[in-house]
C-alpha positions in Angstrom: 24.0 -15.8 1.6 24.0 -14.7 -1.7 21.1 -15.1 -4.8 21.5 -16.7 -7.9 24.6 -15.3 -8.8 25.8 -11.7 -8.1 23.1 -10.1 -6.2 22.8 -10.6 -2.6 20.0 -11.3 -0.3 20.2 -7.8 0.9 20.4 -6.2 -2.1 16.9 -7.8 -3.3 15.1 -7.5 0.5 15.9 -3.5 -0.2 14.6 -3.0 -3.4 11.3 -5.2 -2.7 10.4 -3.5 0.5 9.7 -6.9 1.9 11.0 -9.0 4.8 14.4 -11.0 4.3 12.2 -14.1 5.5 10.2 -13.6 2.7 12.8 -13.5 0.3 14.7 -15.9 1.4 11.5 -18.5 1.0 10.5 -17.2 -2.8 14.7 -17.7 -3.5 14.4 -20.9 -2.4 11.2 -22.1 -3.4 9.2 -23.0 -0.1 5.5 -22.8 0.5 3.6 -19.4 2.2 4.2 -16.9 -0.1 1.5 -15.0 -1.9 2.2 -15.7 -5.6 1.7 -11.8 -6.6 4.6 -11.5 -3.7 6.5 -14.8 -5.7 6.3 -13.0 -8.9 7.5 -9.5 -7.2 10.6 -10.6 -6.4 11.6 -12.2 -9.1 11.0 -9.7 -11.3 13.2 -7.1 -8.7 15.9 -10.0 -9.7 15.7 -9.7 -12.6 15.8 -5.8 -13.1 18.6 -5.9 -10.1 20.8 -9.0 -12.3 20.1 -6.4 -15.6 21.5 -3.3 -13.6 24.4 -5.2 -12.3 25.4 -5.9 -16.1 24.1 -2.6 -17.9 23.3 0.0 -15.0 20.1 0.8 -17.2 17.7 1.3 -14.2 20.1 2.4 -11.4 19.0 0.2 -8.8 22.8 0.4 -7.0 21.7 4.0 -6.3 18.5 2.9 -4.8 20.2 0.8 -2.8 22.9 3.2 -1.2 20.2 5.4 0.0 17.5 5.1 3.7 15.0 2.7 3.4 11.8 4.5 1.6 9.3 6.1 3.8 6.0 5.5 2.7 2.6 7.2 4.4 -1.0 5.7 4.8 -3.9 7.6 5.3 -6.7 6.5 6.2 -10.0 8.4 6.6 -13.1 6.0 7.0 -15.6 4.5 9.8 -13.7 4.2 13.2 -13.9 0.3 13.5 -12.6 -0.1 9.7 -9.7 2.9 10.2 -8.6 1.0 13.6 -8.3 -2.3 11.9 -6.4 -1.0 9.0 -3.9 1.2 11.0 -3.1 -2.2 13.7 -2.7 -3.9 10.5 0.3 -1.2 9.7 1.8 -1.1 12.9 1.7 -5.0 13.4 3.3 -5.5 10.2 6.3 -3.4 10.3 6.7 -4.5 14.4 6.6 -8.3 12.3 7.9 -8.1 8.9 11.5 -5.8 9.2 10.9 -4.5 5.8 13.2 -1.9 3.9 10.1 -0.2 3.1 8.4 1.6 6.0 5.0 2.8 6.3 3.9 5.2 8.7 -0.1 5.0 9.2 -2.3 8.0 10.1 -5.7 8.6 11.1 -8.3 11.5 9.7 -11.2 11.9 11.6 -12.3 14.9 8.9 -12.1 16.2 5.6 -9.9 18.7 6.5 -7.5 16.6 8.3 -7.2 14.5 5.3 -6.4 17.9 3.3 -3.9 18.9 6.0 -2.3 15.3 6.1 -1.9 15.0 2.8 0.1 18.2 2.6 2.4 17.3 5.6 2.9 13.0 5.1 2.7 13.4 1.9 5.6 15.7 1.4 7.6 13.9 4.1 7.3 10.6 2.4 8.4 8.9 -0.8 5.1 7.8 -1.6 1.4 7.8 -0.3 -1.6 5.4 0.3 -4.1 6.6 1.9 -8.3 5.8 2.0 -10.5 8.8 1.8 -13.6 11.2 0.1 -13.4 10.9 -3.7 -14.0 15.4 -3.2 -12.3 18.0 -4.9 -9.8 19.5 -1.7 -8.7 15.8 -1.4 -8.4 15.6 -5.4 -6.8 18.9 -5.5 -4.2 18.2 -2.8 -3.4 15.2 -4.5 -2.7 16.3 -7.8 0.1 18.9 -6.4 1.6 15.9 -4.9 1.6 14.3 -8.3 3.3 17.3 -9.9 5.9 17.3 -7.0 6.6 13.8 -8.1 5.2 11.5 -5.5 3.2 8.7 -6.6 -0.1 7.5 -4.9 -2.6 4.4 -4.4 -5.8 4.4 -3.5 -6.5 1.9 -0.8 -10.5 0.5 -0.3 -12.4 2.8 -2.2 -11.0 4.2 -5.4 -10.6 8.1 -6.4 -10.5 9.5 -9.7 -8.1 8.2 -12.1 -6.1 11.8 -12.6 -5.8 12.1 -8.9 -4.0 8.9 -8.1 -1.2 6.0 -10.1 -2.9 2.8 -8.6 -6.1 1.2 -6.9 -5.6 -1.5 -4.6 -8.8 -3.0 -2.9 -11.8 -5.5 -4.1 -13.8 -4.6 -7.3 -16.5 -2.6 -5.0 -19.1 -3.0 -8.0 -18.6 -6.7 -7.8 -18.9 -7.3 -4.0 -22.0 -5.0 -4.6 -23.6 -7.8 -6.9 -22.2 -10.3 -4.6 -24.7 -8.9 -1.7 -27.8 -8.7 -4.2 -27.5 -12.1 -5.2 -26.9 -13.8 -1.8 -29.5 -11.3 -0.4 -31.8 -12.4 -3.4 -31.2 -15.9 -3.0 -32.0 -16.0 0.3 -35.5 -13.9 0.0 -36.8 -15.0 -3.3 -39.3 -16.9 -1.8 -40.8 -14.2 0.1 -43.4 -12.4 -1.0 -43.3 -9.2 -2.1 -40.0 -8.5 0.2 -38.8 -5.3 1.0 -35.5 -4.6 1.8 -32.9 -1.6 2.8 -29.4 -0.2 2.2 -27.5 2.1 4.8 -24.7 4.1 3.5 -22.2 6.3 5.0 -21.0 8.6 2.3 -21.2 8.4 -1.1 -18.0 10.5 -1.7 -16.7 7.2 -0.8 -16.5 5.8 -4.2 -16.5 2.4 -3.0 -19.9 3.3 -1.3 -21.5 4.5 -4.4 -20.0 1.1 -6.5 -21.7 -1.2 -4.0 -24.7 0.3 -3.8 -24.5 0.2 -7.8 -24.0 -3.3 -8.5 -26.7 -4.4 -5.5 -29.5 -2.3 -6.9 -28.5 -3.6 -10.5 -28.3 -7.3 -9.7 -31.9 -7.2 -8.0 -32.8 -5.5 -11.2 -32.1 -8.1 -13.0 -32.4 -11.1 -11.1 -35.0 -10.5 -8.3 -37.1 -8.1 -9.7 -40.1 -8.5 -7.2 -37.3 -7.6 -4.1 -38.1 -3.7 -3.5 -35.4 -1.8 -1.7 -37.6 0.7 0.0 -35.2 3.0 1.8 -31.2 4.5 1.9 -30.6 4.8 5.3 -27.5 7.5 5.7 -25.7 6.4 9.1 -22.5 8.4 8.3 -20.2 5.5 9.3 -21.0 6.5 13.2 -22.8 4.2 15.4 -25.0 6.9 17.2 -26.3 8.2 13.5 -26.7 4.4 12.5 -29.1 3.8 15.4 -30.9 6.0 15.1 -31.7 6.3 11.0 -32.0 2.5 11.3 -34.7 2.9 14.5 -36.3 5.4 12.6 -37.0 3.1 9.3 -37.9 -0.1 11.4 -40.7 2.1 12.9 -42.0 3.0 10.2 -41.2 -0.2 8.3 -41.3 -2.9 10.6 -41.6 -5.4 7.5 -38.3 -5.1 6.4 -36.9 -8.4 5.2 -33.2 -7.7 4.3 -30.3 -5.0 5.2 -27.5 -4.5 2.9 -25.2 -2.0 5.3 -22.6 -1.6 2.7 -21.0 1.3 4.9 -20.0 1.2 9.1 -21.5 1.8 12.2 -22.6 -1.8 12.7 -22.7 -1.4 16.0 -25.2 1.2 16.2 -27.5 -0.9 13.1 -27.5 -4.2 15.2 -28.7 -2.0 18.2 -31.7 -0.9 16.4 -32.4 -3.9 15.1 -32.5 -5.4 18.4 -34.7 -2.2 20.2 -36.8 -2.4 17.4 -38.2 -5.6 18.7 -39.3 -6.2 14.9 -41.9 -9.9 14.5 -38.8 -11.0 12.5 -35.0 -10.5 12.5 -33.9 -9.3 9.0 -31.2 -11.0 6.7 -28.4 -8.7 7.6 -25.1 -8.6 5.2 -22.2 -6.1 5.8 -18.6 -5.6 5.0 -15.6 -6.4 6.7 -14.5 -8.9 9.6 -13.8 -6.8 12.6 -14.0 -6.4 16.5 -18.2 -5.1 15.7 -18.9 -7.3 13.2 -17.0 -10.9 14.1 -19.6 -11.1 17.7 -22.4 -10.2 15.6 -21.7 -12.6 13.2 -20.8 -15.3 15.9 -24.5 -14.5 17.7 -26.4 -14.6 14.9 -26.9 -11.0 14.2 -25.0 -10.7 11.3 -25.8 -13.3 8.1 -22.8 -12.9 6.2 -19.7 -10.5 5.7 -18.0 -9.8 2.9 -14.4 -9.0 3.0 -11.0 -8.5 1.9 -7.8 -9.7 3.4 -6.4 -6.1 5.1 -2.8 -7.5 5.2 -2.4 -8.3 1.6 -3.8 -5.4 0.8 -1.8 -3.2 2.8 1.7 -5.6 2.1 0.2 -4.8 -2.3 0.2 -1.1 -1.7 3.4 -1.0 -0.5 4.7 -3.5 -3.4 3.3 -1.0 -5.9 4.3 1.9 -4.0 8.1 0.8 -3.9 7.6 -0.6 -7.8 6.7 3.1 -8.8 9.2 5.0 -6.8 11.8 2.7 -8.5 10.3 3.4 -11.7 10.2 -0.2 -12.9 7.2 -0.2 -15.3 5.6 -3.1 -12.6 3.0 -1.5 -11.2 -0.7 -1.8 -12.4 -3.3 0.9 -12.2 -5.9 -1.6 -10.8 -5.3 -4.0 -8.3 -8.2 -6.4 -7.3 -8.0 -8.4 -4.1 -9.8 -11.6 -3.8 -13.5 -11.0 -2.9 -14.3 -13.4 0.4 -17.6 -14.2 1.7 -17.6 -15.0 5.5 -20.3 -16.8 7.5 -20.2 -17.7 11.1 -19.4 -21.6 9.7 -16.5 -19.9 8.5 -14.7 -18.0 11.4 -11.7 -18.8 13.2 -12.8 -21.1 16.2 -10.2 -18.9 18.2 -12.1 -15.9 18.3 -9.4 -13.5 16.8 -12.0 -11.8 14.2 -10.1 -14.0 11.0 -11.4 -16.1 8.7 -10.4 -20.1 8.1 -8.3 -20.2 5.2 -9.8 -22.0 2.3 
């Protein structure tokens, strides 16, 4: 089959990184493509029709060569680092792109350091989630200068030490927590609430703790978050900072976990055996968190769609290693609030479309 003209199916399904499925349904206009993917391969058309008249941006190079290798690293909370890496591996068992991406776990700082030396080398390209620290910063910088180009994926590093951000405005989804969190207390007096963190070298972490504490501020001035419980994304530490606060603050009215280790904070919360069950909001729809939603434990999630943002990481990725002037420094994904009105009534952990 052949595409609007000269340039064959092949040709384009190479230098998008994407399936020829996909292509084949933008080229032809049926429904079930993300627009952003839509506009993405038109605009590899269009570059690809331009090359095949001028030669301006080499693309019949690009083609002639393997498919590029591209490596994601992901350093975060075990139940968030498992659901992103399935997401890889599902994805390139699924979508038989030109582009593959080979995903890695850290389970340390210095794993992400050593990673980043080795993948990143190896590969055409890098995404990875991490510590927003100087030995992460440092590492990536001589990848920079070695000319491989890198997103940050989730939570969002400094701008010298990476080409792109792909993930949900972490400020915003911050506010997002304070004002449904406000909303749903403002009628109780004098309420107290807490925030648990992991990490605040996560830069995400820091942003969503940000915009919460400044949209109570604001808006609910009489809500008084009385505590920062540090759970280090693990369930064990979780437990038992979170135990620790509900003894000595069994009037807690609301928990903004903005970090992991749900298990371990819905634990405690149960021990506790508190006269009320707190207004609990978290992040992310996952094997933890979709039961505890379901059972009434959790209140609401909030989320972004981990397949988009993986398939937009690798879209930018390919856009930069073919030079094409496409790809945008930030990349915001939809921001989704999740309920357990709102979940698949399979049980797969996914949210309804809306």
């Amino acid at each position: 089959m052949n595409a609007r003209g000269p340039v064959s199916i092949n040709r384009i399904v190479t230098a998008t990184g994407l399936s020829r499925a996909t292509v084949d349904r933008v080229l032809n206009k049926r429904p079930g493509v993300h627009p952003r993917t839509q506009a993405h391969v038109l605009r590899m058309l269009a570059h690809l029709e331009k090359d095949g008249q001028s030669g301006v941006l080499g693309l019949s190079t690009i083609e002639k060569r393997e498919a590029f290798r591209f490596a994601i690293v992901v350093q975060a909370g075990e139940t968030f680092r498992r659901s992103v890496l399935e997401t890889v591996k599902n994805m390139k068992d699924t979508e038989g792109s030109a582009a593959s991406l080979h995903g890695a776990e850290s389970l340390s700082d210095e794993e992400t350091v050593e990673l980043l030396q080795t993948l990143g080398k190896e590969s055409d390209g890098l995404a990875l989630v991490s510590k927003n620290i100087e030995p992460v910063k440092s590492a990536l910088k001589e990848l920079q200068v070695a000319g491989k180009h890198v997103v940050a994926l989730v939570s969002d590093l400094d701008a010298n030490a990476r080409n792109a951000y792909v993930g949900i405005d972490n400020r915003a989804a911050g506010q997002l927590a304070g004002f449904i969190l406000g909303r749903c207390l403002e009628r109780v007096k004098d309420a107290k609430v807490a925030v648990v963190v992991g990490y605040f070298s996560f830069l995400c972490q820091e942003d969503r703790e940000i915009g919460f504490r400044s949209l109570l501020r604001q808006r609910f001035p009489h809500i008084e978050i009385v505590e920062v419980v540090k759970g280090e994304d693990s369930r064990e530490a979780t437990y038992e900072a979170a135990l620790r606060l509900f003894k000595k603050r069994p009037d807690i009215a609301g928990l903004y976990n903005l970090a992991g280790g749900n298990f371990g904070l819905a634990a405690a919360v149960n021990d506790a055996q508190l006269g009320h069950r707190p207004l609990y909001i978290t992040h992310e729809v996952n094997e933890v968190t979709e039961p505890l939603l379901r059972t009434g434990v959790i209140d609401f999630l909030i989320t972004q769609n981990i397949q988009l943002l993986i398939r937009m990481s690798r879209e930018i990725l390919i856009a930069l290693k073919l030079g094409a002037g496409s790809a945008r420094e930030l990349n915001h994904l939809p921001i989704q609030v999740i309920s357990e009105f709102t979940l698949s009534p399979r049980g797969d952990g996914k949210a309804e479309k809306s």
